[in-house]
C-alpha positions as CSV (number, residue, x, y, z in Angstrom):
1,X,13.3,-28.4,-12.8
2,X,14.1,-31.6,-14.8
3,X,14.4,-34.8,-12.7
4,X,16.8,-37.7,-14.6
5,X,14.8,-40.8,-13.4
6,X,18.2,-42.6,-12.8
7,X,18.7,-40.5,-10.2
8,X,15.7,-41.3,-8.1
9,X,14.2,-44.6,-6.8
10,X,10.9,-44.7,-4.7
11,X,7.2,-46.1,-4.5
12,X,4.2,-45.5,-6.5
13,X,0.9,-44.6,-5.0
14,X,-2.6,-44.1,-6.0
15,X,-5.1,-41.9,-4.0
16,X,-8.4,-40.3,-4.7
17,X,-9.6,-36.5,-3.8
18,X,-10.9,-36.2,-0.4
19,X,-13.4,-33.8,-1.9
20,X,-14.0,-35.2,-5.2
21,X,-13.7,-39.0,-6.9
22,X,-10.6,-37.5,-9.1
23,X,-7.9,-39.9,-9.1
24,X,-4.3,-38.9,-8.6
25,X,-0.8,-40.5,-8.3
26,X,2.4,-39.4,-6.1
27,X,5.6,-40.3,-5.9
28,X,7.5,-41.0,-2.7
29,X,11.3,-40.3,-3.5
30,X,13.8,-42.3,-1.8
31,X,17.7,-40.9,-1.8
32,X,19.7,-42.8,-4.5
33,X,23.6,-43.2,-4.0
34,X,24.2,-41.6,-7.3
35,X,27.3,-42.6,-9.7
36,X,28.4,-39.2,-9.3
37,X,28.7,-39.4,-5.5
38,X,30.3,-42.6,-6.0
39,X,33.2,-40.7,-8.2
40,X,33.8,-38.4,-5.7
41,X,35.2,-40.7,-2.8
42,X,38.3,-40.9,-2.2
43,X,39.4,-43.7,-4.8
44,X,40.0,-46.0,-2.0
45,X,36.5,-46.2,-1.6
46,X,35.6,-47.3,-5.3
47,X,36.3,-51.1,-5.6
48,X,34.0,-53.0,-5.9
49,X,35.7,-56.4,-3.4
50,X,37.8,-56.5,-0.5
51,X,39.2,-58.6,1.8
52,X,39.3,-57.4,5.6
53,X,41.9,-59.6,8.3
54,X,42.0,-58.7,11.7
55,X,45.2,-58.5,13.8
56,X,44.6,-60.5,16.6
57,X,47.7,-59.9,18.5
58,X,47.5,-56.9,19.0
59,X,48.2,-55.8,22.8
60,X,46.0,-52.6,23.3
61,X,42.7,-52.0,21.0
62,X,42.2,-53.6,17.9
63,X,43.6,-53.3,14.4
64,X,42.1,-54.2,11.3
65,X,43.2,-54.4,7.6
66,X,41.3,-54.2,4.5
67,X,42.9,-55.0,0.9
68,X,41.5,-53.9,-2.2
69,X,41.3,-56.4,-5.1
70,X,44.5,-55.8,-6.8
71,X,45.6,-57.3,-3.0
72,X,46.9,-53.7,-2.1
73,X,45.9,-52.0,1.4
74,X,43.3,-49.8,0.7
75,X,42.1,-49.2,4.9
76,X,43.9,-49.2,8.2
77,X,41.1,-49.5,10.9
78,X,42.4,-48.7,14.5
79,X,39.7,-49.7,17.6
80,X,40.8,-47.3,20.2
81,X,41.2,-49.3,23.3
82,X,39.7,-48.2,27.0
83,X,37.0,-46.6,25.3
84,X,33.0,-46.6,27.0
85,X,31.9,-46.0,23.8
86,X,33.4,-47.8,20.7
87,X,35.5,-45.0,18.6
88,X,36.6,-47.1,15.5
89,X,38.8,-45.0,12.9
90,X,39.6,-45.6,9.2
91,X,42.9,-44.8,7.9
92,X,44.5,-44.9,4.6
93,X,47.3,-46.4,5.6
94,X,49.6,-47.5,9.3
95,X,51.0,-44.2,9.1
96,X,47.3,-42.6,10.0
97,X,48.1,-39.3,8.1
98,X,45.2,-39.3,6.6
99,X,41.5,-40.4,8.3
100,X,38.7,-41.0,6.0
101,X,36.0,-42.5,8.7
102,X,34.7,-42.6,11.9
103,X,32.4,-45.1,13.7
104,X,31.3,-43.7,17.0
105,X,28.9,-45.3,19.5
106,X,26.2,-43.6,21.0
107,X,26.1,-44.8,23.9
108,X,28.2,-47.3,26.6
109,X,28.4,-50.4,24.4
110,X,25.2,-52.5,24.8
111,X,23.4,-55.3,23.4
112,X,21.7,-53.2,21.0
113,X,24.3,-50.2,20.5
114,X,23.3,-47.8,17.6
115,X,26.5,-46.5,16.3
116,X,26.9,-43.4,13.8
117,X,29.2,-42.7,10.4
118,X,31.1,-39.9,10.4
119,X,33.0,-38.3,7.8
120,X,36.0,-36.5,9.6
121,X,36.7,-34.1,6.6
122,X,33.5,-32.0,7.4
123,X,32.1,-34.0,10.3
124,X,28.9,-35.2,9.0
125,X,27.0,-38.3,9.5
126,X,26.7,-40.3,6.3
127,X,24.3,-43.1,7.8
128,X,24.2,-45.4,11.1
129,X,23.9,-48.5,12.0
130,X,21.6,-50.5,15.2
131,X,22.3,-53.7,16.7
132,X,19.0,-56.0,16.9
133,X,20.0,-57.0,20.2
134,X,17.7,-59.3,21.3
135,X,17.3,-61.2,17.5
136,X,20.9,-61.5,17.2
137,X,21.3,-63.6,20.3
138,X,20.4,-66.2,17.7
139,X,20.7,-64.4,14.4
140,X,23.1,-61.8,14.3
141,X,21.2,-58.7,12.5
142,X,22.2,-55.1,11.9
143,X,19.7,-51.7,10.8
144,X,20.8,-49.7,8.5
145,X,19.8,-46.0,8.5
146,X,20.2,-43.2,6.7
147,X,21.8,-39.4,8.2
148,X,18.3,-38.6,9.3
149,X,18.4,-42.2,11.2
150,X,15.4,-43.1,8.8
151,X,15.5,-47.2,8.9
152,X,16.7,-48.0,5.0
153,X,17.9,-51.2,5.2
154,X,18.7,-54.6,6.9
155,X,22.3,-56.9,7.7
156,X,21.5,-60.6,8.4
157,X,23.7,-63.6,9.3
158,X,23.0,-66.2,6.0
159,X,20.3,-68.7,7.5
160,X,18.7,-69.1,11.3
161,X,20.0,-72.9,11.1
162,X,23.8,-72.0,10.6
163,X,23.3,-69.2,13.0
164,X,22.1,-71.3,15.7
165,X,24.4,-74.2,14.8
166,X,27.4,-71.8,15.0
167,X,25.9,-70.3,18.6
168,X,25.5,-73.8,20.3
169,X,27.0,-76.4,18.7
170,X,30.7,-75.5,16.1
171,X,31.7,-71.9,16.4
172,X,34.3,-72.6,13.7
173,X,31.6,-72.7,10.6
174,X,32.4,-69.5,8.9
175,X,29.7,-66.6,8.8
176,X,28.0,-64.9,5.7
177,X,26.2,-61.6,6.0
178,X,24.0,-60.0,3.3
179,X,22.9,-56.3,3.2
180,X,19.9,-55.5,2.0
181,X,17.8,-52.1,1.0
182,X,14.5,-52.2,0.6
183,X,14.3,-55.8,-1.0
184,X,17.6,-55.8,-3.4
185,X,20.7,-57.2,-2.1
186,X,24.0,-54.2,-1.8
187,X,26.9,-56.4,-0.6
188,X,27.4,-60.1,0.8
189,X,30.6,-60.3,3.5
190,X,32.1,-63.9,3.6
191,X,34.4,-65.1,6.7
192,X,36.8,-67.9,6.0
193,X,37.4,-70.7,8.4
194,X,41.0,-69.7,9.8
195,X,42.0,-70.3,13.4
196,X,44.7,-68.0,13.1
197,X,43.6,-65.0,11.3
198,X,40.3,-63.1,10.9
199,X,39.3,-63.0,7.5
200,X,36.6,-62.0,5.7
201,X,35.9,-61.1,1.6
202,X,33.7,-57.8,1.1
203,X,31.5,-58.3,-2.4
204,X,29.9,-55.1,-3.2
205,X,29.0,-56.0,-6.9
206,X,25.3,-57.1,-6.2
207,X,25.0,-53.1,-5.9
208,X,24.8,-52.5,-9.6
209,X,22.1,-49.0,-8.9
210,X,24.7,-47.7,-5.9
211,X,22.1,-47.9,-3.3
212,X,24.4,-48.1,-0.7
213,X,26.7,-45.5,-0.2
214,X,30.2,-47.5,0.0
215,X,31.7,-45.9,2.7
216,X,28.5,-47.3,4.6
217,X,29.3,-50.8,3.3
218,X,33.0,-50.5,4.3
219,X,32.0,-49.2,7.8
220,X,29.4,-52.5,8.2
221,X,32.3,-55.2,7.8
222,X,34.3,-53.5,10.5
223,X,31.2,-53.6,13.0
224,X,30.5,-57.0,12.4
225,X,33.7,-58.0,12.5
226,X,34.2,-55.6,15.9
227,X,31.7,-55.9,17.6
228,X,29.9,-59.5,16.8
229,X,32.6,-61.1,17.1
230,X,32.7,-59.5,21.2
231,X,29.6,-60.5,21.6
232,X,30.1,-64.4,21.2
C-alpha cells in the first residue's frame, strides 16, 4: 500500500528490542483533515472567514447567524428553547430546508458539559467538544476531541489577565479565542465590542495543513458564543 506523506501527520519514536540491542523506529499516525475531505463539504463549509452575530431579541431559544466573506449567509443556527440538554442546529438558510449540523449535549447542561457533532445526513459524530469547567471560571477553555472522543486539541480565551479583567472588573472588553492541535494554531474567533449585537469574526486561515475539520471549527464559535456567554 503506498502512503502519500501529506496525508499523514504524527510522532516519531525510537525503541530498542526487548530481546536484542537492535534499534527500531515507529510511527504513531495521527488523522489529518485531508484537502480532499475538505472538497467534499458542502461548499458552505469551505471559506476560510466568517463573521457570526447573534439575535438577541429573539423570544423563545436562540438564533444565530453566520456570514461568509463575500458578506453572504452561509449558516442559520437555531438553539432549540426548553431543552435539558442543549440541541443546537445548523441550517443553510431561515427557511431550515436543509440541516447540515447538530450539536447535542450529553448530558443536563453543566459546568463542564461535553457536547457531540453530528452530521444529520448519515448521523455520525465528526468530533466533540468538553467544557473545562472549573479552569474556565477564570479562563474560559474548551477540549477538542476527535469521533473516538480521543483529546486532539485545545480552545483558550487570549490571556489569563484579560480573562480575569473581563470576569471581575469590565465585561465589555471583547473576547479572543484560539484553537489549537497539538501545538499549531487552526482558527482564532474575535468578538467585537457592540452593546447591541453579538458579533464575532471566525479566521480559519492559520489552518494552512487542514487539521481541523471545518465543520468542527464552525460548531466551536457557536458553543462559545452559546454557551459562554450563559455562563457569565
Amino acid at each position: 500500500m503506498e502512503i502519500n506523506p501529506e496525508d499523514i501527520s504524527g510522532d516519531v519514536y525510537q525503541r530498542s528490542c526487548e530481546n536484542c540491542s537492535t534499534p527500531f523506529v515507529f510511527f504513531v499516525v495521527r488523522e489529518k483533515y485531508s484537502k480532499d475531505a475538505k472538497s467534499s463539504l458542502h461548499l458552505n463549509f469551505q471559506d476560510r472567514q466568517y463573521s457570526l452575530r447573534k439575535k438577541f431579541f429573539k423570544i423563545f431559544g436562540g438564533a444565530f447567524y453566520i456570514y461568509n466573506s463575500a458578506g453572504n449567509l452561509a449558516f442559520y443556527i437555531k438553539q432549540k428553547s426548553f431543552k435539558l440538554k442543549e440541541d443546537i442546529r445548523l441550517y443553510v438558510d431561515e427557511s431550515m430546508s436543509e440541516e447540515l449540523l447538530l450539536i447535542k449535549a450529553r448530558q443536563i447542561v453543566d459546568f463542564s458539559a461535553a457536547y457531540d457533532v453530528i452530521d444529520p445526513m448519515n448521523g455520525e459524530k465528526i468530533g466533540a467538544f468538553k467544557r473545562r469547567g472549573f479552569k474556565s471560571f477564570f479562563r474560559d477553555e474548551w477540549i477538542i476531541m476527535d469521533k473516538f472522543d480521543k483529546d486532539i486539541g485545545r480552545i483558550k480565551e487570549d490571556s489569563v489577565a484579560f480573562a480575569l479583567v473581563r470576569r471581575f472588573l469590565l465585561n465589555i472588553i471583547p473576547q479572543t479565542f484560539i484553537g489549537m492541535i497539538s501545538d499549531q494554531v487552526v482558527f482564532q474567533f474575535k468578538q467585537h465590542f457592540n452593546p447591541v449585537v453579538f458579533w464575532m469574526d471566525l479566521d480559519f486561515s492559520p489552518d494552512v495543513n487542514n487539521l481541523l475539520d471545518r465543520r468542527m471549527g464552525i460548531a466551536a464559535s457557536i458553543l462559545l458564543c452559546a454557551i459562554e456567554k450563559r455562563q457569565r
